[in-house]
Every structure is written in structure tokens, then in C-alpha cells.
C-alpha positions in Angstrom: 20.9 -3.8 -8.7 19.8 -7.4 -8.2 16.0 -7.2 -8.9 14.9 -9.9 -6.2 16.4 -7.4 -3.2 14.9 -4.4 -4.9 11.4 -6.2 -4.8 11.8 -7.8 -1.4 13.2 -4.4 -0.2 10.0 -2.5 -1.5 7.5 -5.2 -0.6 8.8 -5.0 2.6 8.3 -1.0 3.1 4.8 -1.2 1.0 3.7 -3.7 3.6 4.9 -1.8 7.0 3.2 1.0 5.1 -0.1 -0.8 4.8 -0.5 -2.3 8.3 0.7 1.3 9.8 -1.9 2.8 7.9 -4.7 0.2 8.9 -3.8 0.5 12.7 -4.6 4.0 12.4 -7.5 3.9 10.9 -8.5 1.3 13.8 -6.8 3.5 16.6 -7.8 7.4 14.9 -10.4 7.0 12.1 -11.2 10.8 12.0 -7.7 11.4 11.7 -7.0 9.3 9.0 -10.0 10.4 7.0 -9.1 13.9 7.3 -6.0 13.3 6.0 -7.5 11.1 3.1 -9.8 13.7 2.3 -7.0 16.4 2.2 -5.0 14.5 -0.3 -7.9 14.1 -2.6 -9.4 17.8 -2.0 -12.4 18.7 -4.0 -13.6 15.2 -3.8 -16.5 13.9 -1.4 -15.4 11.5 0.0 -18.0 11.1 2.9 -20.4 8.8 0.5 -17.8 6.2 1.0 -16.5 6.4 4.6 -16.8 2.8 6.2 -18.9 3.2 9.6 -16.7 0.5 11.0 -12.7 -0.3 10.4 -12.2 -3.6 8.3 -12.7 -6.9 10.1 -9.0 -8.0 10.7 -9.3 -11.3 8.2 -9.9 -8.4 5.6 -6.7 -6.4 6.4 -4.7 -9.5 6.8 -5.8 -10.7 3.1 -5.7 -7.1 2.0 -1.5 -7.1 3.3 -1.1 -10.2 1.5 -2.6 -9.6 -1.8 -1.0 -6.0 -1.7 2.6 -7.9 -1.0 2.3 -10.2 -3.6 1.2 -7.6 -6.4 3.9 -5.1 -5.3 6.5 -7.7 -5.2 6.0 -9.1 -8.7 5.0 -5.3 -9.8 8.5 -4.4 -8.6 10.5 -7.2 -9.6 9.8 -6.4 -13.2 10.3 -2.9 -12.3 14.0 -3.8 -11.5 14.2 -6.3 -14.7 13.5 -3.9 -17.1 15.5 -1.4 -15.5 18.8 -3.6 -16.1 17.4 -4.3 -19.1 17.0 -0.8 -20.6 20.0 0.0 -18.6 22.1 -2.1 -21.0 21.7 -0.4 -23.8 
């Protein structure tokens, strides 16, 4: 495994992920909260449901700042994998 294609492959599907996942909530907000709030049953989450989607700058630096910390999170991931993987 070559750590740099493991982080840019997961980046790359952790991204895709995110910007799905904030259309929706700009196309089918309902939806996606009652999904949210299946996931985390037993929790309220209604005290913190945004009355409007994020302004796009947000989910643009929100992508960003997600890619960045999954690619370096990842890229160690892969490191310490042939690392531990050695011995």
C-alpha cells in the first residue's frame, strides 16, 4: 500500500461524501434531518436544527478543511500501517 494513494483515495470519497450530503440538506432538509436524528435516536436534536442551510462560502471552507484533515489523518493512517505491518 503506498500511503499517499490511500490518503488521496479516501480524501477523495470523504469529500464526494461531504458535498452529497450538503446538497441534500440544501435540496431535502427534512429528509436529511430525519435521517440525522435516526442515527442519533434518543437524542434531541431539534435545539440545534439550522433554520436555514449553510451559506455556500461555509460549505466550500467546510469541504476544504474536512479534505485537508482527512488527508493528513489518513496518510498517517497508511504510515503506521506499513509501519506496524513490518514487524
Amino acid at each position: 500500500m503506498k500511503p499517499i494513494a490511500f490518503a488521496n483515495a479516501l480524501t477523495a470519497v470523504s469529500v464526494i461524501t461531504y458535498l452529497v450530503c450538503a446538497l441534500l440538506v440544501y435540496i431535502a432538509p427534512g429528509f436529511v434531518f430525519s435521517i440525522t436524528q435516526s442515527w442519533f435516536h434518543g437524542w434531541n436534536l431539534e435545539v440545534v436544527k439550522a433554520a436555514t442551510p449553510a451559506p455556500l462560502t461555509s460549505v466550500v471552507l467546510g469541504a476544504i478543511s474536512f479534505g485537508v484533515f482527512i488527508w493528513v489523518l489518513s496518510y498517517f493512517l497508511g504510515r503506521l500501517y506499513l509501519y506496524w505491518a513490518k514487524k
